[in-house]
C-alpha positions in Angstrom: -15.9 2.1 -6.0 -16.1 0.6 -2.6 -16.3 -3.2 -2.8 -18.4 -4.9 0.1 -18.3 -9.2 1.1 -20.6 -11.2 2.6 -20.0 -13.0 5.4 -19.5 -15.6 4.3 -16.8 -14.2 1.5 -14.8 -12.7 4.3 -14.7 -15.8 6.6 -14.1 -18.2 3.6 -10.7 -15.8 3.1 -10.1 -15.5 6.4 -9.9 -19.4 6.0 -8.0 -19.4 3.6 -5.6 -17.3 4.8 -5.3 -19.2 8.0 -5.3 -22.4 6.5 -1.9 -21.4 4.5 -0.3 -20.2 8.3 2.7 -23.5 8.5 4.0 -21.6 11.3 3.6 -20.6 15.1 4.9 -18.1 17.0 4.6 -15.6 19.6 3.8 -11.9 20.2 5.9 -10.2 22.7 5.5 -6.3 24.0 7.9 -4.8 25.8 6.6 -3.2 29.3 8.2 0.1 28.6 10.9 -0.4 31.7 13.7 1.7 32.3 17.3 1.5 33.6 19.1 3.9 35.7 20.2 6.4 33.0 16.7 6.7 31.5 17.3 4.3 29.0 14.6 1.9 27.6 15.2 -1.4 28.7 12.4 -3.9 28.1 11.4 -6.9 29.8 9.2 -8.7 27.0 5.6 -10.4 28.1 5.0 -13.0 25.6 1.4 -14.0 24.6 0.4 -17.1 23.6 1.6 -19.6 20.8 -0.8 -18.6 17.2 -0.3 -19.9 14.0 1.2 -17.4 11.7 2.9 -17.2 7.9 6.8 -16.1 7.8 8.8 -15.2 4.7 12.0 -14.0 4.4 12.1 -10.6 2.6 15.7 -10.7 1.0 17.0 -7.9 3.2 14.6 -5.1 1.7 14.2 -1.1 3.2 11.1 0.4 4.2 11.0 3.6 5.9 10.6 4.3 9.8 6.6 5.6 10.0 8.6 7.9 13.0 11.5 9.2 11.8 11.3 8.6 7.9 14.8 6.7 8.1 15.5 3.4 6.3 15.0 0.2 8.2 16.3 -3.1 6.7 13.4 -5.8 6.5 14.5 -9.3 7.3 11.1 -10.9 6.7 7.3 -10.7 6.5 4.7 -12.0 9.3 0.8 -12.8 8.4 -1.4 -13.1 11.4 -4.7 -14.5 11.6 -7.2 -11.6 11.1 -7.8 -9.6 15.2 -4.2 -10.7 16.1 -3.1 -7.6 18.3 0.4 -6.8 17.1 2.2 -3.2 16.3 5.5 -1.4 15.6 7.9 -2.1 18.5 7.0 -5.5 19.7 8.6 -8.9 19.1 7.7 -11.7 17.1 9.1 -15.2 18.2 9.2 -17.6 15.7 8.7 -20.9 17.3 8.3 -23.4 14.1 8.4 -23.4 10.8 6.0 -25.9 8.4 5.1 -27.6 11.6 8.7 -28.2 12.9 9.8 -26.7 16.3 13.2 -25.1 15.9 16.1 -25.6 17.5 16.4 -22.5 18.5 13.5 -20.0 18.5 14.1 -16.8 15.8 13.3 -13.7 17.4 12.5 -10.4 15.1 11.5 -6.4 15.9 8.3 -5.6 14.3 9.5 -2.9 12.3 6.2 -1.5 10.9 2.5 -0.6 11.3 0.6 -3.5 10.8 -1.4 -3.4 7.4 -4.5 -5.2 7.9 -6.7 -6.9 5.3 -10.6 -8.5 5.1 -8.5 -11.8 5.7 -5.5 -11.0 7.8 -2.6 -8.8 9.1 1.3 -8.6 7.8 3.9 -6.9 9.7 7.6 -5.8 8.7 10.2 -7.8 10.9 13.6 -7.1 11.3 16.1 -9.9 13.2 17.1 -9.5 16.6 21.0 -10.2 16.2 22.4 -10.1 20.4 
């Protein structure tokens, strides 16, 4: 059974979703550069500021949609419904329940992005150096 919204059903949880979005942060993708040796070596165009969800993920394993391997999960992004995001770029945590940090928290987005009627949530994994 395929269910079906209205219009108005999708953008009242598309509002919903949005409205429960404490944080902001940044989408970065890497422009595919390389070093001498052939090595990938990224420089990272950042995108604008969006409001976005974050959760920590208590250090979970999904697997690689590549290679099948294990990859540790630090946390869990939502993104406003049409956010442009996939496995491979960065995700900049700028504040969290409306409070700039210190320091920004930056994350590898670690899987596919699974996308809803109201939103999108991605796998991140912290970017420790």
């Amino acid at each position: 059974m395929t269910l079906q919204w209205t219009t108005s059903e999708l953008l009242a949880m598309r509002e919903a979703h949005f409205s429960h979005m404490n944080e902001t942060c940044r989408i970065a993708v890497g422009d595919g550069s390389r070093d001498e040796a052939g090595q990938v070596v990224h420089e990272w165009v950042e995108g604008d500021s969006v409001a976005c969800g974050f959760g920590p993920a208590g250090k979970v394993d999904i697997k690689d949609t590549e290679s099948g391997e294990p990859v540790i999960v630090d946390a869990v992004a939502r993104l406003p419904h049409g956010t442009t995001v996939e496995a491979g770029n960065r995700f900049i945590l700028e504040s969290r329940w409306g409070t700039a940090l210190s320091e920004e928290e930056v994350y590898d987005v670690v899987s596919e992005p699974r996308t809803g009627p109201s939103g999108t949530v991605v796998a991140l994994r912290q970017v420790t150096s």
